[in-house]
C-alpha positions in Angstrom: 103.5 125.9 1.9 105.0 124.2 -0.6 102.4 122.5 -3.6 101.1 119.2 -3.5 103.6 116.4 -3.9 103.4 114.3 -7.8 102.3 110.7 -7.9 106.7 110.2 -8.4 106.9 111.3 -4.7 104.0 110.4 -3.5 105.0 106.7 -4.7 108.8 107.3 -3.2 107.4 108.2 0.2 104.9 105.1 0.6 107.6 102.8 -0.3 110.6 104.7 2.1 107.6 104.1 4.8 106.6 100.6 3.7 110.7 99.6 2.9 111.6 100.3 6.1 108.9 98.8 8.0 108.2 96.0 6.5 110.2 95.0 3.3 107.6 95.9 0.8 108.8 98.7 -1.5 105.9 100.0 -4.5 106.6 101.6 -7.7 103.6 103.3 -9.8 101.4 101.6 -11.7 98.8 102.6 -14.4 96.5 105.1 -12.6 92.8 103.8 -11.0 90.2 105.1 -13.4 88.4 105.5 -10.3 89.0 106.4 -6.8 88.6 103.1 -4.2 86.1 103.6 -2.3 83.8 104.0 -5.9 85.6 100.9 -6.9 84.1 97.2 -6.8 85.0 94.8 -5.2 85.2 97.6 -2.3 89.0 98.5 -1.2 90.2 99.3 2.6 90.1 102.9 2.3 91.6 105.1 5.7 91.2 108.8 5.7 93.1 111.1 7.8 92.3 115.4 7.9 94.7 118.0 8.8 93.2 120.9 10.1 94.8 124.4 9.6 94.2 127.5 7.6 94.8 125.1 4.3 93.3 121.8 5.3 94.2 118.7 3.7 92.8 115.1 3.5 95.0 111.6 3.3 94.0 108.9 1.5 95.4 105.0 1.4 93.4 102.7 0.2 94.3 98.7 -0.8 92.1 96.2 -3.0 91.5 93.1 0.1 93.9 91.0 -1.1 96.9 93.8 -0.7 95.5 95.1 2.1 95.6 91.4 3.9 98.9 91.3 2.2 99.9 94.6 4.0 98.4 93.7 7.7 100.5 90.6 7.5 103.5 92.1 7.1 102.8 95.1 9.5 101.5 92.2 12.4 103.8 89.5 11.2 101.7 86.9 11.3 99.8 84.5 8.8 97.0 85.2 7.0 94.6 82.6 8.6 95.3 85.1 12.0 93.7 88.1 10.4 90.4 89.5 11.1 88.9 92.8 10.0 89.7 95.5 12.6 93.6 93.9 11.9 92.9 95.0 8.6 91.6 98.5 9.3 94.2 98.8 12.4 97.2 98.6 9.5 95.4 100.4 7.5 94.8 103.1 9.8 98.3 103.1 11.2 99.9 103.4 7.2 97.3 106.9 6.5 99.2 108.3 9.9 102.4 107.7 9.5 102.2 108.6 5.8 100.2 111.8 6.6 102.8 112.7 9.4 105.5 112.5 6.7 103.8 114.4 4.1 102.9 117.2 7.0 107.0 117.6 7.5 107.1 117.4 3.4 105.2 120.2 3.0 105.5 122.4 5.9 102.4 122.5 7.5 102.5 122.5 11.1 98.9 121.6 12.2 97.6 118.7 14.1 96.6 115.2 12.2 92.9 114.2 12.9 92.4 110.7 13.9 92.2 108.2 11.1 88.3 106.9 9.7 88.0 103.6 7.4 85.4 104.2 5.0 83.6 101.5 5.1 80.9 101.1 2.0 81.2 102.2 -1.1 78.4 104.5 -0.6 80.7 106.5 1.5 83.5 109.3 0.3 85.1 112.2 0.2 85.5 115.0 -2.0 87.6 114.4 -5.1 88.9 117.6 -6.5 92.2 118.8 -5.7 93.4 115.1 -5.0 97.2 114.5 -6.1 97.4 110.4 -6.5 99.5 107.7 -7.0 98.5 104.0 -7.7 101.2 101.7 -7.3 101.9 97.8 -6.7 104.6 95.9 -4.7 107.0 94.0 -7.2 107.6 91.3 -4.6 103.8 90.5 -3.5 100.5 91.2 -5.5 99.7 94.6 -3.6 97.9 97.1 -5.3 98.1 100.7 -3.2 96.7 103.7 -3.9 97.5 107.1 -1.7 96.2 110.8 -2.0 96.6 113.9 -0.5 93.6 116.8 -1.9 92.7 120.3 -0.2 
């Protein structure tokens, strides 16, 4: 299995996915100090596992304002339309299809689990091993963060 992919792809791959389904492309920014769900105010943070003899864990989190940012461009719709489990729903939908195109990256084979919002800050998963990119959208005032860790 090949290693974990640099923030440079991991940045390239969010914005193939977001570029191609909604117009938003991402290019990295300074790193978080912290990871998101530690952060305040509290991002939308979705988790997805793969299972296997080498598990990994995806990540993608949003501050509020990017992650409303995000949902309206996945839903098309205006702002004033949103409500929370919108928010989670795109949320939950970008940690899939990210996670099913970093399982083809790197070889792996094994099932995706079903995605989880963490939902407090209280609330996270292990840090070591994460590879990270933070990033923002040039064309809106998104600020993204993915991971993939062991």
């Amino acid at each position: 299995m090949n290693e974990l992919p640099s923030p440079e792809v991991l940045a390239k791959l969010v914005s193939a996915v977001t570029n191609t389904m909604f117009g938003m492309s991402f290019s990295l920014s300074e790193p978080l100090t912290t990871t998101p769900w530690t952060s305040s105010p509290a991002w939308h943070t979705a988790v997805l596992p793969i299972g296997g003899p080498r598990p990994l864990t995806i990540a993608v989190s949003s501050d509020h304002a990017g992650a409303q940012a995000l949902c309206c461009a996945m839903f098309s719709c205006p702002v004033e339309e949103l409500d929370p489990s919108m928010i989670d729903d795109s949320m939950s939908e970008l940690v899939n299809i990210l996670a099913g195109q970093l399982k083809r990256m790197l070889g792996v084979e094994h099932a995706l689990g079903l995605p989880r919002m963490l939902v407090d800050s209280g609330e996270s998963v292990s840090r070591d091993g994460w590879r990270s990119a933070t990033m923002r959208s040039a064309s809106t005032e998104v600020r993204f963060w993915v991971a993939v860790g062991e």
